[in-house]
N, C-alpha and C positions, 0 to 999 in steps of 0.2 A: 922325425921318428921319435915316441913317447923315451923318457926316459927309465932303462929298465927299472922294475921295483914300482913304478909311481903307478897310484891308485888310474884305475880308469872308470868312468864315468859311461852310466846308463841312462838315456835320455828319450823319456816318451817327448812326440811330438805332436801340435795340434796345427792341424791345418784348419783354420775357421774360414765360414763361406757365413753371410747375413746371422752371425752370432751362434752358429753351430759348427761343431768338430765334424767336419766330413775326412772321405778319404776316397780318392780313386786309384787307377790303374795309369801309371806311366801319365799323371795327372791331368785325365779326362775319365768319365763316369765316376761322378763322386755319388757317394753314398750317404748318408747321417751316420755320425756314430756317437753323439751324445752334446751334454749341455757341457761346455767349456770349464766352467768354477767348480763345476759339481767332480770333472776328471780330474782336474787340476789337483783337488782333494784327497781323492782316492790315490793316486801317483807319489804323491807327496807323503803320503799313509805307508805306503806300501814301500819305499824306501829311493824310488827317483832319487839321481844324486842332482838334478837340474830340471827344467822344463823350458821347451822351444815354443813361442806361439807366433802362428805365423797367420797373417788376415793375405790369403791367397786372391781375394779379388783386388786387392788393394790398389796396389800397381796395375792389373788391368784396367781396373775399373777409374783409376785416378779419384779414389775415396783414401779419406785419412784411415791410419789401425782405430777400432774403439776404442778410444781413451777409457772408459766406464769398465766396459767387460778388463782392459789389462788391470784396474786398480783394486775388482773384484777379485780375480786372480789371486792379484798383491796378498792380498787381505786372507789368502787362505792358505798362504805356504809358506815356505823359510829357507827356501834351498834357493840358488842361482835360478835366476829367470832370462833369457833370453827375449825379445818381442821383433819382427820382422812386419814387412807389410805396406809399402808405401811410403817408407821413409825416406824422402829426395832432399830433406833441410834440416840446418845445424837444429833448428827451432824443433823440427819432429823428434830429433833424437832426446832436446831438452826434455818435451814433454812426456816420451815414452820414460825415460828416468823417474820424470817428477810423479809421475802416476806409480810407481813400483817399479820396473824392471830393472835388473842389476844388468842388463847389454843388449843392445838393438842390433838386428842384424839388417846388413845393407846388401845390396843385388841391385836390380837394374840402373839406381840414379849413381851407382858407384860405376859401374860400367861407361856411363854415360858421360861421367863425368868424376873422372879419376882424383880427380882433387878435392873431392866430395870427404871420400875417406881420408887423406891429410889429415885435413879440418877438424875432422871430428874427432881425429883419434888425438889430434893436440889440446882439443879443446876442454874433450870430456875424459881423455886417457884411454891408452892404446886398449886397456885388460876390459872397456866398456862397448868396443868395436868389433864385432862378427860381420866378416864379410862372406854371405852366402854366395857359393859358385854352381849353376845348375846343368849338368855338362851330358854332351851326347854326343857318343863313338860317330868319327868321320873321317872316313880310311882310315891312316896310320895316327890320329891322334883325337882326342875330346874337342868338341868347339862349343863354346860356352853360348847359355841361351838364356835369352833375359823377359822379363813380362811370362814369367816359369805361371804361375799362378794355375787356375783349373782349365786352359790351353793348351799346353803343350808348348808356352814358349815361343820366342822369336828366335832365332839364329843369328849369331853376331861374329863377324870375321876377328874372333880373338881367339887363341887356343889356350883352354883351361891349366895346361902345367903352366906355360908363361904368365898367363892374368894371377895362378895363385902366386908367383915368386914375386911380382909387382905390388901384389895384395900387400904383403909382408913386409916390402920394403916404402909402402905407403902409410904404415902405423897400425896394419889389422892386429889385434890383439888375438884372433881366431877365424880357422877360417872352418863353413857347414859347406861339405862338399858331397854333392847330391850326383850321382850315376843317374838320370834322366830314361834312359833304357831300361834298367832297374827298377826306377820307384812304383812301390803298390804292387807288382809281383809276390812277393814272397818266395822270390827263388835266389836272393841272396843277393850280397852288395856287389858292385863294379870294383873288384879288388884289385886291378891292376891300375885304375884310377886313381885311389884311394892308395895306394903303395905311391904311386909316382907322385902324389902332389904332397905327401906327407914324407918324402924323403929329398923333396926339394927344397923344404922350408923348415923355420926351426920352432915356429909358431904351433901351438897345438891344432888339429884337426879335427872335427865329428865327421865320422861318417854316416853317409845317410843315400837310402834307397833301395829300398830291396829285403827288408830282415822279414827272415819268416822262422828264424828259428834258433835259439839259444847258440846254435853253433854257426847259422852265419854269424854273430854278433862276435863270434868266438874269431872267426878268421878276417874278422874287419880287424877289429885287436890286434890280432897274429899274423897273423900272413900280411894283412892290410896296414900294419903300423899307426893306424888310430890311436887317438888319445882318446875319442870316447863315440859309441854305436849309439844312436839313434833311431829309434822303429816309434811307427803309427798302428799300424792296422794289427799285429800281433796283439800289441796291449788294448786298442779300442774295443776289437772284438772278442776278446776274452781268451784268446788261443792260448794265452802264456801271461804268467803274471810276471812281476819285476822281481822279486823275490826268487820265485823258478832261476829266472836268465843269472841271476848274480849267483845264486849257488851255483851252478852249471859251469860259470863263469870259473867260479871261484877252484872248484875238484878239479879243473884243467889250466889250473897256475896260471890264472891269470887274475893280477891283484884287484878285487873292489871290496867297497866300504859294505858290507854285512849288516 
């Protein structure tokens, strides 16, 4: 749970497919929604306190992230950068650093191999380790699902409040926890998800899946005990600017940077 008072952070996210920002629905039917460097710009302009960039075939497809496109990126903003996408080795997380990004995020080879995250987070420092969890309601609990990318995911017999409390005690520096049911909706985040996995750990959380509107972003925060909301498709396709969400944000006491 964020500590009261502390700024929380607003975080456009790109989901890139073959060097373009798509986005779909519960992540199948993607759509385009622009050139990566070029948002990345505009976000960074408009007051983004971070930016997420995630190469969604990555792990399906067993292709590395674009080193080029994340250094492009690099090259156009100032703010914390996250990079996701295919990172299964200490060597990927090297290289996503050495190209720009200030934290990689890890999902399936973390899953697959829990000592993955250890490693890295000893190696290169826990504040450099985002470990993504992509979770969907099964009966009474989430069951985490790995190879998330534009599929829909595999199903993996681990249940997400557990896998995040392991996350934490494995050196994640942060964990991006995705409601799976939720994403690409715009009907709001998985708040009882995002409650439970952020009052299990002491580690900050983004939540993610679902923002359609200044005021889910508001009850991801609040109700949700997020340290920081994340939406795609509000900010790609022009629903709502960043500036909007933070004021909005901000008239309903809830702390962000202005």
């Amino acid at each position: 749970m964020p500590i009261s008072g502390l700024t929380r952070r607003i975080i456009p996210c790109f989901d890139v497919a073959d060097g373009r920002v798509v986005k779909g629905i519960r992540f199948v039917d993607l759509r385009d929604a622009g050139d990566p460097v070029e948002l990345a710009k505009v976000y960074y302009e408009e007051g983004a306190d971070e930016l997420v960039f995630l190469d969604i075939k990555a792990s399906p497809d067993r292709r590395d992230t674009a080193v080029q496109m994340v250094r492009n990126i690099a090259d156009q903003i100032f703010i914390p950068f996250t990079v996701g996408g295919g990172i299964r080795t200490l060597e990927d997380v090297r290289a996503m650093l050495e190209s720009g990004a200030d934290k990689v995020s890890i999902n399936t080879a973390g899953v697959e191999n829990p000592d993955f995250i250890r490693e890295a987070a000893r190696k290169f420092g826990s504040q450099c380790i985002v470990v993504a969890i992509d979770a969907k309601k099964a009966g009474d609990r989430w069951q985490v699902h790995t190879y998330g990318g534009s599929g829909g995911g595999t199903p993996v017999e681990l249940d997400a409040l557990e896998w995040a409390v392991r996350c934490a005690e494995l050196g994640a520096g942060e964990l991006l926890v995705t409601g799976m049911d939720a994403d690409g909706t715009q009907d709001g985040f998985d708040i009882p998800l995002t409650r439970a996995i952020c009052d299990a750990v002491s580690i900050p959380v983004i939540a993610s899946g679902g923002a359609g509107s200044p005021e889910h972003m508001r009850e991801a925060l609040d109700e949700g005990h997020a340290d920081a909301a994340l939406a795609a498709s509000i900010f790609h396709f022009g629903t709502y600017r960043i500036r909007e969400v933070k004021q909005y944000l901000a008239e309903h006491n809830i702390p962000v940077r202005l």
